[in-house]
Structure formats: structure tokens, C-alpha cells
N, C-alpha and C positions, 0 to 999 in steps of 0.2 A: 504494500500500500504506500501511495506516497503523500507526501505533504507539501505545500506552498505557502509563503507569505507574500508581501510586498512591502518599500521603503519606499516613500515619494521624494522626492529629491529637493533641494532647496532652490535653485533655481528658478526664471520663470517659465521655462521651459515643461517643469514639472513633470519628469520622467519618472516610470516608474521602473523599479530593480525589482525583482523578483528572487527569493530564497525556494529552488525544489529540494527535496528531498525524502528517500528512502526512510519510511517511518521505523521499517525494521535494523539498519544496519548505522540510520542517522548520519550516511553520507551525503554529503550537498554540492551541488551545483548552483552559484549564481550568475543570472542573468544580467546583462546589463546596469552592472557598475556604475553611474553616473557621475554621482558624486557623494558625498557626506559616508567617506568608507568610516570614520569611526562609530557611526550607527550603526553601520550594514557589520560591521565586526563584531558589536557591542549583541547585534540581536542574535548573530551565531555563536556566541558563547551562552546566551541564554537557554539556548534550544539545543546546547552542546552538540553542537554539528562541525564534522570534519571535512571540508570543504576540497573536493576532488578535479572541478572546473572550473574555467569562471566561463561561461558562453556569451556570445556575443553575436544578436541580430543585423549587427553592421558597426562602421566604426566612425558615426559619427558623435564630436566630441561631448554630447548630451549625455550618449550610451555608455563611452568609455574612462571620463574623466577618473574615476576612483580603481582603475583596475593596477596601475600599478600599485598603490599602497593595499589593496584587497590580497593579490599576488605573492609583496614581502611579507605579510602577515600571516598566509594559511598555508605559502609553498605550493598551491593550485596551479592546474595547465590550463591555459589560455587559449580558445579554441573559438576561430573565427571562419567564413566561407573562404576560400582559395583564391576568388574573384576581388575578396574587398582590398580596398587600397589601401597600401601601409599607410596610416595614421602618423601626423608630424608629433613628433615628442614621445613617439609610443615605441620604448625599448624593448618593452615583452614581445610585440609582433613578429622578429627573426626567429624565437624560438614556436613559437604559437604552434597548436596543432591545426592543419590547414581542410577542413572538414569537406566535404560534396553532398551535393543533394543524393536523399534518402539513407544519408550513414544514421546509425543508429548510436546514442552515445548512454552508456550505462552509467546510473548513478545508484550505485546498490544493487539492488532486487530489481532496481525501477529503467527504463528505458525513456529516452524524448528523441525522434527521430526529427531528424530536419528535410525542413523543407524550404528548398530556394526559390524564394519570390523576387528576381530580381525587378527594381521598378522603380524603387528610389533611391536603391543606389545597387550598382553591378550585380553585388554579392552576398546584398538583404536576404537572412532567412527568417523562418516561423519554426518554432520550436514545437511538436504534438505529440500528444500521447493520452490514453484512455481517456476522452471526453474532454478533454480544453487542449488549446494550443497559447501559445505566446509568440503573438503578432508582430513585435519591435514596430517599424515605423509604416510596415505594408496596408493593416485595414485597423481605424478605429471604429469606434462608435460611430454609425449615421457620418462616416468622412474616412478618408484613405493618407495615404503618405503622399509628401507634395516629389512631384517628379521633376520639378525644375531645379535641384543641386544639379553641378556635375555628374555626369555619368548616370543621372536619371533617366528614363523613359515613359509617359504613359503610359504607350501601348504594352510593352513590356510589365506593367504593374498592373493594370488589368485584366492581362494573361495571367498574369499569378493569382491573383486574383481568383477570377473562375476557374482555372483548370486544379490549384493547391488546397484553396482552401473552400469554396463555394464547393467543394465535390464531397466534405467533411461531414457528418453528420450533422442535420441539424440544430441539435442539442448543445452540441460540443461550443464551449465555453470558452469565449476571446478577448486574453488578455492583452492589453497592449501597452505599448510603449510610454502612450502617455491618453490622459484620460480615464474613466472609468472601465468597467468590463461590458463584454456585448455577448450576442450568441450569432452563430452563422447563423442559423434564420432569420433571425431579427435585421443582419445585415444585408442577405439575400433581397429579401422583400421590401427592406425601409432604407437601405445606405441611400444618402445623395448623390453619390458619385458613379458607384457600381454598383449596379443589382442585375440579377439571375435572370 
């Protein structure tokens, strides 16, 4: 069985970090780092979790600002899509594990497979597994990720879009980068931007 929380970020950006983890084994992977690692630290020692990844939806600097001090703190492998662009100031990316669409990456008992949505940036993925995924910048609530950075696409993000995650169940439960949570259905039928 696994478990999640979330850290909203100080910024105004308002990003959100995500804590999963293996309820049995209490290994963790964090999601998107942003920033305010002394929280994101303070709340894994809480929940006495031993921190195995730190994953990353993409590498812009919202998502990754805290991942080097996350990093010297837990000894965690850094694991980002292949596609994404080395990040300026980001040391840990030479080492990083370099992931592809539908690797599977274990955290405990527990699995989150990825999935490449490229669209707002090359090498954007969504992280799924048993009934929610973690969307990073691809689909919010009722809005999607903007595609005009660098190396963005529409078309490209609306392919993702339908073919990754509109094909998900739709129950299944999407977190995202920043904003509240949605459900694919709800996005299917009611997003402004993309719908089924």
C-alpha cells in the first residue's frame, strides 16, 4: 500500500512537492522539490521515511529549486526524463538517473510508472500508478501547462494529453504541479483547454 502527502511551496508560483511512499517498507520518493527543502526534510523525518528518489516532472526552476539540498540531506538518486534540458546551477543532473517513457520506478512494494507528456517542455513526464497520477506542469485543474517556454509545443501537449492520460481511468486522481487536485473525468469533460 502506498502513501502521499504534499508541501506547497513559498513562492508565488505555488508549487506543489509531493512525498510517495511505501506504507510497508516507509521508502520514499519525492516529487518535485521546489523549494523550502527544510520543510520537505522536517516532514520526512516525521513520517520517518528513507528517501530513495527525488523524481522530477521537468526541470523547471519552480520544480527543482530544493533538490540539491533534498539530495545532500537523504543521499537520494535524482531521476529526470532523458529529453529534459540540463538545468543552469543544477550539479546533480550529470549524475541523475536518465528515465524513458513507461520505465517503471520502485519505491518499496510500490511502483509509479512514467509517462512522457512532452508539451511544455521536451521531457515533461506524469508520474501513475493504482488510481492517481502526478501531473507536474502537463494538465491542471479546468487548464493545462503553458507551451510557450522554450522547447514547448501545443500540439505536442495535447497529444499527451489525450493519448497519456485522457486514456487513464476515469476515477484516477490528478495531482498536479500547482493548484488543487482534479480527476480525469472531470478534466475530460470540463478542462478549458482540452477535453475528450
Amino acid at each position: 500500500m502506498f502513501k502521499f502527502d504534499s508541501i506547497e511551496s513559498q513562492g508565488e508560483l505555488k508549487e506543489n512537492c509531493y512525498l510517495f511512499w511505501c506504507a510497508e517498507s516507509l521508502e520514499a520518493a519525492v516529487i518535485d522539490p521546489g523549494d523550502r527543502a527544510e520543510r520537505i526534510l522536517s516532514r520526512l523525518r516525521e513520517l520517518g521515511l528513507k528517501v530513495r528518489y527525488i523524481l522530477l516532472t521537468h526541470g523547471h526552476h519552480d520544480h527543482i529549486g530544493a533538490v540539491a539540498a533534498v539530495q545532500a540531506a537523504t543521499g537520494a538518486v535524482v531521476a529526470i526524463h532523458r529529453l529534459e534540458a540540463r538545468p543552469k546551477h543544477a550539479d546533480w543532473y550529470d549524475g541523475a538517473i536518465k528515465f524513458e517513457d513507461g520505465q517503471e520506478i520502485r519505491v518499496g512494494q510500490e511502483k509509479l510508472k512514467v509517462l512522457h507528456t512532452p508539451g511544455h517542455t521536451p521531457g515533461g513526464v506524469c508520474f501513475w500508478t493504482k488510481g492517481i497520477v502526478f501531473s507536474g506542469d502537463t494538465l491542471f485543474h479546468t487548464d493545462v501547462g503553458y507551451s510557450n517556454f522554450p522547447g514547448g509545443n501545443f500540439a505536442d501537449l495535447e497529444r499527451s494529453i489525450r493519448e497519456k492520460l485522457y486514456v487513464l481511468d476515469e476515477s484516477t486522481e490528478v495531482y498536479p504541479g500547482h493548484e488543487e487536485s482534479t480527476t480525469i473525468g472531470e478534466e475530460k469533460w470540463h478542462n478549458t483547454v482540452v477535453r475528450a
